[in-house]
C-alpha positions in Angstrom: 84.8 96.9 125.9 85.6 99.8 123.6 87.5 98.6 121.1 90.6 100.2 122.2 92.9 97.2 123.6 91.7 97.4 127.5 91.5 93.8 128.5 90.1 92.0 131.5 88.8 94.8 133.5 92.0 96.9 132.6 90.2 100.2 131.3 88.8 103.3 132.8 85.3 103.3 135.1 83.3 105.7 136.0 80.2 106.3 138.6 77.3 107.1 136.2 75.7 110.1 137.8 72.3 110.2 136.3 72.1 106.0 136.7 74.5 105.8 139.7 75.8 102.6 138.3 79.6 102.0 137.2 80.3 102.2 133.7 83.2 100.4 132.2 85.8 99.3 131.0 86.4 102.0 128.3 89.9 102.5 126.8 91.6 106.1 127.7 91.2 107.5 124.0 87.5 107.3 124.2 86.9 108.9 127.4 88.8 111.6 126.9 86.8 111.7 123.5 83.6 111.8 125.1 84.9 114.8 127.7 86.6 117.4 124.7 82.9 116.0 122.9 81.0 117.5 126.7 79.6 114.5 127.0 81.5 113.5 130.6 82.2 116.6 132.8 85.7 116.0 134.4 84.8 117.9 137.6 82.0 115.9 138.4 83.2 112.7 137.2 84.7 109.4 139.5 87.0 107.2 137.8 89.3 104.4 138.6 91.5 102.3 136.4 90.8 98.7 136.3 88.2 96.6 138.2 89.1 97.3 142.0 90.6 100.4 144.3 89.0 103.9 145.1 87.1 106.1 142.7 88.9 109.8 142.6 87.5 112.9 140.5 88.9 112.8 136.8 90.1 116.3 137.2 92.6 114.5 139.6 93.7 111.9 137.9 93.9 113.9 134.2 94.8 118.1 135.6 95.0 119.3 132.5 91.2 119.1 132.5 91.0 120.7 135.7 88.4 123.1 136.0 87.1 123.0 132.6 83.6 121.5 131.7 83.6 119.5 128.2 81.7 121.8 126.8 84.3 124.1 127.4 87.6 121.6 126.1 84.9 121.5 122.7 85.0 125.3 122.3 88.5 125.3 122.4 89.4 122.5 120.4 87.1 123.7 117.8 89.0 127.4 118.1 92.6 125.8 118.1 91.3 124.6 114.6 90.8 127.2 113.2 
């Protein structure tokens, strides 16, 4: 858990690439954290909410992040600062 009020499974999962295990549950804050950080690349990501159903691409479930690497979402958050 993440700290973030997801309870019993109810959070976000995600296919681990590198480890190609599931990851989870983390609250929706934090992921999206991790992607503006470029830690979790939303075009190569699988996610589901809660315990059970199909994993889809996180650019699907979340457009705005659509064809943008985290890297990327950093660069601009850090330019929209300034």
């Amino acid at each position: 858990m993440d700290g973030e009020g997801e309870e019993h499974g109810d959070g976000w999962y995600y296919i681990d690439n590198m480890a190609g295990e599931v990851q989870g549950p983390f609250g929706t804050g934090l992921m999206l954290g991790w992607v503006e950080q470029g830690m979790l690349e939303p075009a190569a990501l699988e996610v589901r909410r809660g315990e059970e159903g199909e994993f889809r691409m996180m650019e699907e479930v979340f457009p705005l992040y659509s064809g943008l690497t985290g890297g990327q979402l950093a660069e601009q958050k850090k330019v929209s600062k300034l």
